[in-house]
C-alpha positions in Angstrom: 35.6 -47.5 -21.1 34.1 -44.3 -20.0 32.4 -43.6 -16.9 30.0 -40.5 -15.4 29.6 -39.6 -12.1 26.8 -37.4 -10.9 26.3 -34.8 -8.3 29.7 -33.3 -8.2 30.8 -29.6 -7.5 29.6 -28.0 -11.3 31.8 -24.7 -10.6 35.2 -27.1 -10.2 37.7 -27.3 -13.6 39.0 -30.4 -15.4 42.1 -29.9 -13.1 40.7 -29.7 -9.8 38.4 -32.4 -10.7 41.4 -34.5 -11.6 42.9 -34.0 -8.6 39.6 -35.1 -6.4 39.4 -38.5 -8.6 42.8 -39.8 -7.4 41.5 -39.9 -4.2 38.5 -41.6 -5.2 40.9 -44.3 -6.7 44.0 -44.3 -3.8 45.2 -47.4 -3.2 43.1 -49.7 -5.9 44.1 -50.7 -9.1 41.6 -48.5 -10.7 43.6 -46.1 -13.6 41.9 -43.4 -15.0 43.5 -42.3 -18.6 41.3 -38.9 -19.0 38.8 -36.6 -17.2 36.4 -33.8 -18.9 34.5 -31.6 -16.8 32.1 -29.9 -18.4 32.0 -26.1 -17.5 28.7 -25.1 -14.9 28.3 -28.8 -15.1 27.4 -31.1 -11.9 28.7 -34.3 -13.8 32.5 -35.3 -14.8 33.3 -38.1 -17.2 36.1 -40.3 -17.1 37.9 -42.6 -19.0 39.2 -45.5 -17.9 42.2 -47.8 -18.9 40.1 -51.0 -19.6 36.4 -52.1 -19.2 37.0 -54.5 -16.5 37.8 -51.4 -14.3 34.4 -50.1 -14.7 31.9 -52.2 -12.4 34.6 -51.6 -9.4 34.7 -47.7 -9.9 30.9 -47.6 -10.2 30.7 -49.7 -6.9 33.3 -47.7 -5.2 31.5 -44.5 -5.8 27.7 -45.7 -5.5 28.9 -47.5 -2.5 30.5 -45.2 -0.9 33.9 -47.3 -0.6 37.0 -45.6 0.3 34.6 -43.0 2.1 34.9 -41.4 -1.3 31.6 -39.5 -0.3 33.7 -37.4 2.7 36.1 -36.5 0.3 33.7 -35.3 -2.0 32.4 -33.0 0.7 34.2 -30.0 0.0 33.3 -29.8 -3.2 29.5 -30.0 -3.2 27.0 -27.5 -1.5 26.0 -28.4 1.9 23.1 -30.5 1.6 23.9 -31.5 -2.1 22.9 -34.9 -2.7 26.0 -38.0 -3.0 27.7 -39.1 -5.9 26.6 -41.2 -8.2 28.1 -43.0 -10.9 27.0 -45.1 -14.3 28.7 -46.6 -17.3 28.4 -44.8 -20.4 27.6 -46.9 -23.5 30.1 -47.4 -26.7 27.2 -46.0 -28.5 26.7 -42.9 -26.5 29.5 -41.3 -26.5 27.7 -38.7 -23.9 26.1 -39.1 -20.0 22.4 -39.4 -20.3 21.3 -36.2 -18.1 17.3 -38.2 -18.1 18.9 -41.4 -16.7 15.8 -42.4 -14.1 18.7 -44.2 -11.7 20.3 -40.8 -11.4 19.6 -38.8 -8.2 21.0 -35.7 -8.9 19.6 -32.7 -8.0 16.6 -31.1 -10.4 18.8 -27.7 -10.7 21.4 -30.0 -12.5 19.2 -31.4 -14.5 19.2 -28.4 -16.8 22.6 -27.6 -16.8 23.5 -31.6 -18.0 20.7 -31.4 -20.6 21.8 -28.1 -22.1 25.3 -29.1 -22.3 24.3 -32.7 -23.6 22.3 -30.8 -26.6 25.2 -28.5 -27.1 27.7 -31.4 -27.2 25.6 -33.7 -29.5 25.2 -30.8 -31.7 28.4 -30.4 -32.5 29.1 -34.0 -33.0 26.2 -35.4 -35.1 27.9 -35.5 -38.4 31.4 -35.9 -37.1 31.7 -39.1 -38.1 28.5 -39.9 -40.0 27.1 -37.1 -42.8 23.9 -38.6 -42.8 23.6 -37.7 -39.2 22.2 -41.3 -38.3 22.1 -41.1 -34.4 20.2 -37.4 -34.1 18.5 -37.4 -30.9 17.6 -33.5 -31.7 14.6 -32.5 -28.8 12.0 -32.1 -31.0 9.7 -29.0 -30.0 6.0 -28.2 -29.8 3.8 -26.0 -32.3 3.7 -24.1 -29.3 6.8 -23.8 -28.6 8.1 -23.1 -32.2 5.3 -20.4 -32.5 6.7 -19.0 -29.3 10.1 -18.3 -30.6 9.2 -17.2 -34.2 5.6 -15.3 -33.5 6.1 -14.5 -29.8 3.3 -12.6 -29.5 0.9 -15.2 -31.4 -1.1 -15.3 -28.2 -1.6 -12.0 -27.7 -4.7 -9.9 -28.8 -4.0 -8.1 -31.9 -5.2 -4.5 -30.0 -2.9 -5.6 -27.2 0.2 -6.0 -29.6 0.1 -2.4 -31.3 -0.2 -1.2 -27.8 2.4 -2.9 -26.6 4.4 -1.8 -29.7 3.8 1.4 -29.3 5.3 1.4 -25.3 8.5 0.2 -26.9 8.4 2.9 -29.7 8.6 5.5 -26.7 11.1 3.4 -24.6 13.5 2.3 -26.8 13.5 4.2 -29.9 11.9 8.5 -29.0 13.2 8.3 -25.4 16.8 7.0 -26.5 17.6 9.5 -29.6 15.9 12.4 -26.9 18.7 11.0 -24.7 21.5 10.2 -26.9 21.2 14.0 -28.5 21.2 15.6 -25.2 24.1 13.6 -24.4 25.8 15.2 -27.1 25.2 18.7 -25.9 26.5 17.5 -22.5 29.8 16.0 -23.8 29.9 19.3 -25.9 29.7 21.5 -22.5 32.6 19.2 -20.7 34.9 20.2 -23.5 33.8 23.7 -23.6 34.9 23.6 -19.6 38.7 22.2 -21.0 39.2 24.1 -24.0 38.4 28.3 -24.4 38.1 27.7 -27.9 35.2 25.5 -27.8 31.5 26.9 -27.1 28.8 25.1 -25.6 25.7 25.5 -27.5 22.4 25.8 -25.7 19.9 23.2 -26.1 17.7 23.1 -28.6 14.4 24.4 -27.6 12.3 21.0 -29.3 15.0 19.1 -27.1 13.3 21.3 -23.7 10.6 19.1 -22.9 10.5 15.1 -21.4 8.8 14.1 -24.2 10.1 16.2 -27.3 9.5 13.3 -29.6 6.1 12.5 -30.2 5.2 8.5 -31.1 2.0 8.2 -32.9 -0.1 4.9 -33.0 0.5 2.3 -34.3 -0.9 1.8 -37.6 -2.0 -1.7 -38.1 -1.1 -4.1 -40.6 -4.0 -5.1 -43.1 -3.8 -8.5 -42.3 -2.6 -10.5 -39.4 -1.8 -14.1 -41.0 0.0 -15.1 -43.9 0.9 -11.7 -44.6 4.5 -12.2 -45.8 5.4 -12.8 -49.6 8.9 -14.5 -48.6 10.3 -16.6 -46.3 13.2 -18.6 -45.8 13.2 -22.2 -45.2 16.6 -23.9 -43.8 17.6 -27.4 -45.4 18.1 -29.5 -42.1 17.0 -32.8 -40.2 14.0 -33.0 -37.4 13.8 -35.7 -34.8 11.4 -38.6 -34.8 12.1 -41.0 -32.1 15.8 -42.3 -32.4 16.2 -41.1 -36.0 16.0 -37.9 -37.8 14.7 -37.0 -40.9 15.7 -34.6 -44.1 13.4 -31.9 -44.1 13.2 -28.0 -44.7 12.0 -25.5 -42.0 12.9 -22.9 -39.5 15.9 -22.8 -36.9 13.5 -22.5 -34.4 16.4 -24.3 -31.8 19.6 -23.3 -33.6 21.9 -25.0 -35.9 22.3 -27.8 -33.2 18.3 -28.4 -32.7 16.9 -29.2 -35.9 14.2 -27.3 -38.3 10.8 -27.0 -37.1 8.1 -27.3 -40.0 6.7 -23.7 -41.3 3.0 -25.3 -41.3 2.6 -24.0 -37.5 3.1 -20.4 -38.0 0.7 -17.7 -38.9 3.0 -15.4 -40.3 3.4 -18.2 -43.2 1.8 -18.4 -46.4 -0.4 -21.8 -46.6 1.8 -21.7 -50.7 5.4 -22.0 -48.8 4.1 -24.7 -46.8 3.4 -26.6 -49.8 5.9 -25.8 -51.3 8.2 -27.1 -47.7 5.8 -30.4 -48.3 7.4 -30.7 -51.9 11.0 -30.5 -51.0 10.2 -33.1 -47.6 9.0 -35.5 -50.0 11.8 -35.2 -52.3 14.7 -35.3 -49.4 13.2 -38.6 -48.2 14.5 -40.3 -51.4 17.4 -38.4 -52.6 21.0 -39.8 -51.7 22.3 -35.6 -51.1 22.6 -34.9 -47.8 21.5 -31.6 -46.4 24.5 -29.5 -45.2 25.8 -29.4 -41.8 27.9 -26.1 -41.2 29.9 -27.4 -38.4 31.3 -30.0 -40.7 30.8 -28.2 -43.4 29.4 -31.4 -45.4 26.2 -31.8 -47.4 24.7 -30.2 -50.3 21.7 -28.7 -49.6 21.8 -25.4 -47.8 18.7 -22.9 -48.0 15.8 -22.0 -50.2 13.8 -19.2 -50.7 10.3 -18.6 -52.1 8.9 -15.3 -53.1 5.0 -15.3 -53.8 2.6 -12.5 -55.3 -0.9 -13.6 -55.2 -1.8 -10.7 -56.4 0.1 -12.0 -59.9 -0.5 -15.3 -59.1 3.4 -16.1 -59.1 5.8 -18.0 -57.3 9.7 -17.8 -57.3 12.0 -21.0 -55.6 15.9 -20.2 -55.1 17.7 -23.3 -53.6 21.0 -22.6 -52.4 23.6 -25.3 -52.2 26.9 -26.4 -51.7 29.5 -27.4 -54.3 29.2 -30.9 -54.7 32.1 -33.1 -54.6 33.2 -34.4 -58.5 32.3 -38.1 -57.6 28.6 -36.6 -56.9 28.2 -34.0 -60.3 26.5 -36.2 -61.9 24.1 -37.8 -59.3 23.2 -33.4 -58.0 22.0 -33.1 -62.2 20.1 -35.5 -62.0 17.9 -34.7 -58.9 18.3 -30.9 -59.8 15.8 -31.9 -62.6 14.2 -34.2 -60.4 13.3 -31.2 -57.8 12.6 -29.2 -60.6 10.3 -31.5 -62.3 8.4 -32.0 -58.6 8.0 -28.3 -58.6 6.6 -27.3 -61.5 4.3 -30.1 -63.0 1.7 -29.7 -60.7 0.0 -26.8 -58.8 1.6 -25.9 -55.7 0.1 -28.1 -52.8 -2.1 -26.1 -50.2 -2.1 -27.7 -46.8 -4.4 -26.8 -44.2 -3.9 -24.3 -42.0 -3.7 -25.7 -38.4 -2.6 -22.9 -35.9 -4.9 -20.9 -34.1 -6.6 -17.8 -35.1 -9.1 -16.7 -32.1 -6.6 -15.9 -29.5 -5.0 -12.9 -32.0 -8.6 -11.8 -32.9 -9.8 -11.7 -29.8 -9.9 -7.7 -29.8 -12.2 -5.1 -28.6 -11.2 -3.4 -32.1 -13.1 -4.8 -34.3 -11.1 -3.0 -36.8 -7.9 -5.2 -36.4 -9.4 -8.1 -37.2 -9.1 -10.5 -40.2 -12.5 -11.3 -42.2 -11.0 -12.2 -45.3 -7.8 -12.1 -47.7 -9.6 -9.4 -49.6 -7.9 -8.9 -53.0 -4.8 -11.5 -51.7 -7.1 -14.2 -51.9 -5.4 -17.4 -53.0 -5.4 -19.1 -56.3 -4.4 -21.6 -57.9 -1.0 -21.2 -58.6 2.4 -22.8 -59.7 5.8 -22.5 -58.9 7.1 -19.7 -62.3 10.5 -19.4 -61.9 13.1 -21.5 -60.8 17.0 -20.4 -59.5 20.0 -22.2 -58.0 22.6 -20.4 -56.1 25.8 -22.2 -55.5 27.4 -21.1 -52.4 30.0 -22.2 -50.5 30.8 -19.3 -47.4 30.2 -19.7 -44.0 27.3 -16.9 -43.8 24.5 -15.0 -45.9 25.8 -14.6 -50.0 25.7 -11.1 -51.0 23.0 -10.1 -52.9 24.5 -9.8 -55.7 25.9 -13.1 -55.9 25.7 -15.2 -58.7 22.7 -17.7 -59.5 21.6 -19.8 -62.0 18.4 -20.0 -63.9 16.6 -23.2 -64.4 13.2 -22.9 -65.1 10.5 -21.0 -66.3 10.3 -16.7 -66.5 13.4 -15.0 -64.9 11.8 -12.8 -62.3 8.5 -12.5 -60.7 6.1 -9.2 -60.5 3.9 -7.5 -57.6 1.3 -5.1 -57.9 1.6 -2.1 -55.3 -0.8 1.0 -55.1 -0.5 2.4 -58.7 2.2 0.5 -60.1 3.9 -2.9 -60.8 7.3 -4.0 -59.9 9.7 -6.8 -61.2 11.6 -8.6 -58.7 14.5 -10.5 -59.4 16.3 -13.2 -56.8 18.9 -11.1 -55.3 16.2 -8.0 -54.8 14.9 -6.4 -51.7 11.4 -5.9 -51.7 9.3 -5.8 -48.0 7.9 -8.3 -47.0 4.3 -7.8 -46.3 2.8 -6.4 -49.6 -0.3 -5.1 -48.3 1.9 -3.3 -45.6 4.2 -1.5 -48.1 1.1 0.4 -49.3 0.2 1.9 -46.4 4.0 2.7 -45.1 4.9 4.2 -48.8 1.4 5.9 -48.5 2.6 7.9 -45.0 6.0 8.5 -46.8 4.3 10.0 -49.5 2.2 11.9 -47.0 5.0 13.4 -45.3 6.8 14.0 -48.5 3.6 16.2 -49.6 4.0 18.1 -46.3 6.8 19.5 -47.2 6.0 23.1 -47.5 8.5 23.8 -50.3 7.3 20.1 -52.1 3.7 20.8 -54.0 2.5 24.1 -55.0 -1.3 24.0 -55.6 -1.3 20.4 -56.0 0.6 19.8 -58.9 4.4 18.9 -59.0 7.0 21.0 -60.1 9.8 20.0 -62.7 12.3 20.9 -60.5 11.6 19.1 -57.5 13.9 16.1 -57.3 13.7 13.1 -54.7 16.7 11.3 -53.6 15.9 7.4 -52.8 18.6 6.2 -50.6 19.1 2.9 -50.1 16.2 2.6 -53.3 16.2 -1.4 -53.5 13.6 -2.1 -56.8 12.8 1.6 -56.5 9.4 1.1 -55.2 9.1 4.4 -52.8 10.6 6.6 -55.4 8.7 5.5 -58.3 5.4 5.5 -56.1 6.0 9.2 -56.0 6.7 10.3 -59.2 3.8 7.7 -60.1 1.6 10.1 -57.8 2.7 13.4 -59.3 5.0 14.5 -56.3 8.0 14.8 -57.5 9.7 15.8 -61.3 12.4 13.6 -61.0 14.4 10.5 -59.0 17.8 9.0 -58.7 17.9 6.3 -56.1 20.9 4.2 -55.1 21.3 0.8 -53.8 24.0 -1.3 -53.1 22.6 -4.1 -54.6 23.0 -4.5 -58.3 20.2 -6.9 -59.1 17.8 -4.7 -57.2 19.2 -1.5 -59.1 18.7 -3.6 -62.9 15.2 -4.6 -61.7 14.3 -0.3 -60.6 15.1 0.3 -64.3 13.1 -1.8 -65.5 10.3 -1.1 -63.2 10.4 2.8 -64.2 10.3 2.0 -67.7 7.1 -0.6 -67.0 5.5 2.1 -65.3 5.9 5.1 -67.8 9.4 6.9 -66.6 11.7 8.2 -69.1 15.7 8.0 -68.3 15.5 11.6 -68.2 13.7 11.6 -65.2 14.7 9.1 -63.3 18.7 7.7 -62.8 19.0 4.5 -60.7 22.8 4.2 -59.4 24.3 0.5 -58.1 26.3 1.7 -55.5 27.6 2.3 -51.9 25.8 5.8 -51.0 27.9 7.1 -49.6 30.7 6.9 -52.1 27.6 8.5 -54.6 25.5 10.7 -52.9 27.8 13.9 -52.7 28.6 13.8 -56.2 24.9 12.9 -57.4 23.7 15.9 -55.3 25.9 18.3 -56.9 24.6 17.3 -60.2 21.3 18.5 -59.2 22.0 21.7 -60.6 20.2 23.6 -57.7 16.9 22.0 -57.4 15.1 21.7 -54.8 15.5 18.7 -53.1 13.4 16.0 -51.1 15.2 13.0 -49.3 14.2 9.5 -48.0 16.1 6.3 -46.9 15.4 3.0 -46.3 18.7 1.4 -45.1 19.1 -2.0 -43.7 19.1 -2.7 -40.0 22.9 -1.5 -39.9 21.6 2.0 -40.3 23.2 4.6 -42.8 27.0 5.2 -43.2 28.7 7.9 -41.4 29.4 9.3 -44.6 25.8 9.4 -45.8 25.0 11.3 -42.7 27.7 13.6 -42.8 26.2 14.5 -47.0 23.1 14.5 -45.7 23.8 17.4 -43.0 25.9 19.1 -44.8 23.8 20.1 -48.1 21.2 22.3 -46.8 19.1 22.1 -50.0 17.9 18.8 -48.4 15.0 20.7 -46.1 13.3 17.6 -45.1 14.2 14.2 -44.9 12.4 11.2 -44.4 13.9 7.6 -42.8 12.3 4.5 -43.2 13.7 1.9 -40.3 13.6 -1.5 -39.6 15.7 -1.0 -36.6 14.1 2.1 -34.6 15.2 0.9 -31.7 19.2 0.1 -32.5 20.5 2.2 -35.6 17.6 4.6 -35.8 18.5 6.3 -32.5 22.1 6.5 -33.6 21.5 8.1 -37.0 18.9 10.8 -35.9 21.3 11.8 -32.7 23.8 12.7 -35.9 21.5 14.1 -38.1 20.0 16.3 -35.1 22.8 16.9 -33.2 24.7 20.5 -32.8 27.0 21.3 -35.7 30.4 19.8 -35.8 33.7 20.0 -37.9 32.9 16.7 -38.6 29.3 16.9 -39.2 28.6 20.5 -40.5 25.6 22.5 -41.3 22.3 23.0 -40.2 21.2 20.2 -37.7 17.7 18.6 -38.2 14.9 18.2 -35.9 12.2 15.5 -35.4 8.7 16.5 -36.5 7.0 13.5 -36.9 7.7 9.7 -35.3 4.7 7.5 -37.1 5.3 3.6 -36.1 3.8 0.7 -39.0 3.1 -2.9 -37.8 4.7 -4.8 -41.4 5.2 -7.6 -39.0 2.4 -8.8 -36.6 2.9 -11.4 -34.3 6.6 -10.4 -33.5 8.1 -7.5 -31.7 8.8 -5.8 -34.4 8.0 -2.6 -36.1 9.1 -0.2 -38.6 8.9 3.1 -38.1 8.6 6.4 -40.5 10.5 9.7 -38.7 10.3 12.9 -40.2 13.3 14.9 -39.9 13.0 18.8 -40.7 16.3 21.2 -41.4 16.1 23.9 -38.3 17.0 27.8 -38.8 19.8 29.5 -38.2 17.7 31.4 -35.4 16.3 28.2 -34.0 19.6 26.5 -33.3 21.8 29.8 -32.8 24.1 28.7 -35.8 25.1 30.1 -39.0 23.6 28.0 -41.7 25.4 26.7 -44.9 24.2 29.0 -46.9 25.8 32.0 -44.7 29.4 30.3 -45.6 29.4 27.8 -42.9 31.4 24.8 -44.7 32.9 21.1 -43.3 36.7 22.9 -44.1 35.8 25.7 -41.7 36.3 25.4 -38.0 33.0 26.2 -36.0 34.2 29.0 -33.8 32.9 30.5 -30.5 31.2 33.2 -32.4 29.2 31.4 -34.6 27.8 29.4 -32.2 
């Protein structure tokens, strides 16, 4: 029989708490078998050797019996409120924190609850798969929008304002501070060592605000802007039961899914499409799967839609399913299959708010109308399951399996059309990527070496790091920039799909090489091969940010003049990367350093914090940085001497 008592010191250990319940119990014939304390909890639970001994603790501690109270003293805050003590049910294997006999203090109350969820949500399926006894805390529309779309309240004016503070803050003010840093580590060593020089600082590095953030340009629409999303199989609550559903982890693993119909950000197609797969949970017998058991079946599924094609992709990932079950997963493979494909996709309506993001003194950022995204009618094309049985995200490159209908889906983007396959990056508001490839391009054409009298040269060649489906470098050679393009990518899928795509839109192999590779285990070889060209740069790595080794290639070949770098993460490996790339010359990372010319922020994702952001690094001159350049014999095997600083 197990027994809680309130209102005790929530700083003391299992130990000390052991110790304190003997003397709650000297000299009865109370025996208690096992204590838990909780950490930063204000409750203990103990086990006791047989039920009858249960009413007598309870009574000895509500009571006060044994003047258990005083000896509790020392171990509660002055003033704290006395000890109180329930029985715990066979059922509930947990103290109930919203018990409305308890008196313990409303501080507490927090602390029990959180450690209730946290307990329960790590013991759902321990003994029960189908998670039977969920008492997940269901939350609000509001409060799901709140985590997802923070800033779904917030004026759409008001958000690329505030985007724009933390462009300055946490992204320009921290590379300005991380390079400088540099130069002062630079002049410690220089004090240490005679054969190391201390450069002087760079005279774009001189002022307070040497890097210069431009506004934010806004995203063409607010809602419903992203072509894919990712729903998470799971359970939400519903009174004392909980239900298989698909959604986002709004609360964690241990809280449940929230349904996607609340957010703005989501396309009214994957809701339906979430409706589809709720309705087909309800009746079949596979669980979803619960990663701290590792039990289930069903794990994730993504959707990918184009209205400008009027196409729609499904992946559902899952779990290998035990032998006794093979035959029972077929069969409801091809009954979800059958569920989303014989009928047009579902379009449910739309019930969050719009007024409170529109409400803007810019007319400009507001939302009239879907434009030339307008929805059709449309049905789920393609069809892929991805068996998977790791403990996080596959690699992109991992295998899937092909089910139904065409093999890849296709989006239309300025001037050209790309094929995307399942395990392809492609961004994520479609609309968006034609304005940010449309500034890259700008920049690009800035170049002063790039375009002579508007028309491209044959030698002019444009590396695409980090290339995905190739969609910045084709865009432009499509627009006449560039003679020729290799990109790399990592991911193989993606790499297949960027050959096809320069093919679709008119690009010979002669012109264009797409490599499926780490870049930098490439990118030093692939620049030799450019036979002396002139070269043009831009990457678009993941949020980790470019290898060391791509940086070190990058600062190294001097042919590179300008280079351009696409980030999802300006504010984390952004500020790393450019306080490499711009930093004074090392043995480690030679040649001419860069400098930052332009800092141009894009809002792909409204309603959140975040932002990508376009930088624009030029190479500096010897004179400017007081170095001698690469092409004056400065190479990585050389040692940077006083002199030459």
């Amino acid at each position: 029989c197990k027994v809680v008592v309130y209102n005790v010191f929530k700083f003391s250990s299992s130990k000390e708490m052991t110790s304190l319940s003997d003397t709650w119990i000297r000299g009865t014939s109370i025996v208690i078998t096992k204590v838990r304390k909780p950490p930063n909890a204000n409750f203990v639970i103990l086990t006791l050797e047989s039920n009858d001994m249960a009413q007598p603790f309870i009574d000895l501690i509500n009571n006060n019996l044994n003047g258990v109270a005083t000896s509790s003293n020392k171990k509660r805050k002055k003033g704290g409120q006395p000890l109180f003590a329930k029985r715990v049910s066979e059922e509930e294997e947990n103290p109930d924190p919203s018990d409305p006999t308890s008196t313990r203090e409303n501080a507490s109350d927090t602390l029990a609850d959180d450690w209730n969820s946290r307990k329960k949500g790590k013991r759902n399926t321990a003994g029960d798969d189908s998670g039977e006894h969920c008492t997940h805390v269901v939350k609000t529309p509001d409060e799901v929008r709140d985590v997802i779309t923070p800033l779904w309240k917030v004026p759409y004016g008001k958000q690329l304002e505030m985007k724009k503070l933390n462009m300055i803050k946490k992204c320009a003010m921290n590379i300005h501070k991380e390079i400088k840093s540099m130069f002062r580590n630079r002049e410690r060593e220089a004090k240490r060592n005679k054969h190391v020089s201390a450069p002087p600082l760079y005279d774009w590095l001189s002022g307070k605000s040497s890097i210069k953030v431009s506004n934010v340009v806004p995203s063409p629409f607010i809602f419903e802007y992203r072509n894919k999303v990712e729903f998470t199989f799971g359970y939400t609550a519903k009174e004392s039961s909980k239900i298989p559903t698909v959604g986002y982890l709004s609360s964690g693993w241990a809280g449940g899914v929230s349904r996607p119909h609340d957010l703005q950000n989501t396309p009214s197609e994957a809701c339906g499409i979430a409706d589809i797969f709720h309705a087909f949970l309800q009746e079949c017998p596979l669980t979803p799967y619960v990663p701290q058991t590792h039990t289930g079946t069903w794990r994730v599924v993504t959707i990918r839609i184009s209205r400008r094609t009027n196409q729609c992709m499904v992946l559902i990932q899952h779990a290998s399913p035990p032998d006794s079950s093979s035959q029972v997963f077929e069969s409801e493979s091809v009954r979800l299959i059958e569920m989303l494909t014989s009928q047009p996709i579902p379009i449910p309506q739309d019930v969050f708010p719009r007024k409170q993001v529109q409400d803007s003194t810019n007319d400009e950022t507001e939302q009239p109308s879907l434009e030339n995204d307008v929805m059709k009618e449309m049905y789920v094309t393609s069809v892929y399951f991805q068996q998977y049985d790791g403990l996080s995200t596959p690699h992109p490159g991992h295998p899937v399996q092909h089910r139904h209908g065409a093999k890849v889906i296709e989006e239309k983007l300025g001037k050209c059309i790309f094929q995307i396959s399942p395990g392809a990056f492609f961004q994520v508001n479609t609309a968006g990527a034609e304005i940010l490839f449309q500034l890259v391009l700008l920049e690009l054409r800035n170049t002063g070496t790039a375009v002579q009298n508007n028309h491209v040269t044959d030698d002019m060649l444009l590396f695409d790091v980090c290339c995905g489906t190739g969609t910045i470098g084709l865009t432009c050679m499509k627009e006449g920039l560039v003679g020729h393009l290799v990109g790399v990518d990592i991911s193989e899928p993606a790499i297949e799909d960027a050959k096809i795509n320069a093919a679709k839109n008119g690009f010979e192999e002669s012109t264009t090489r797409f490599v499926a590779s780490r870049a930098e285990t490439v990118l030093a070889h692939e620049i030799q091969r450019a036979h002396g060209r002139r070269i043009l740069a831009v990457v678009d790595p993941a949020r980790e940010g470019l290898h060391n080794d791509v940086l070190r290639t990058l600062r190294m070949n001097e042919q590179i003049q300008r280079l351009v770098y696409v980030s999802c993460n300006p504010t984390g490996s952004l500020v790393r990367d450019a306080a490499m790339l711009c930093a004074h010359p090392t043995k480690r990372y030679p040649g001419l350093p860069f400098k930052v010319t332009c800092a141009q922020p894009v809002d792909m994702f409204p309603l959140t914090h975040h932002c990508e952001m376009i930088m624009t690094f030029d190479r500096m001159t010897a004179d400017e940085c007081g170095c001698v350049s690469e092409n004056d014999k400065v190479r990585s095997k050389d040692v940077i001497k006083p002199e030459q600083v």
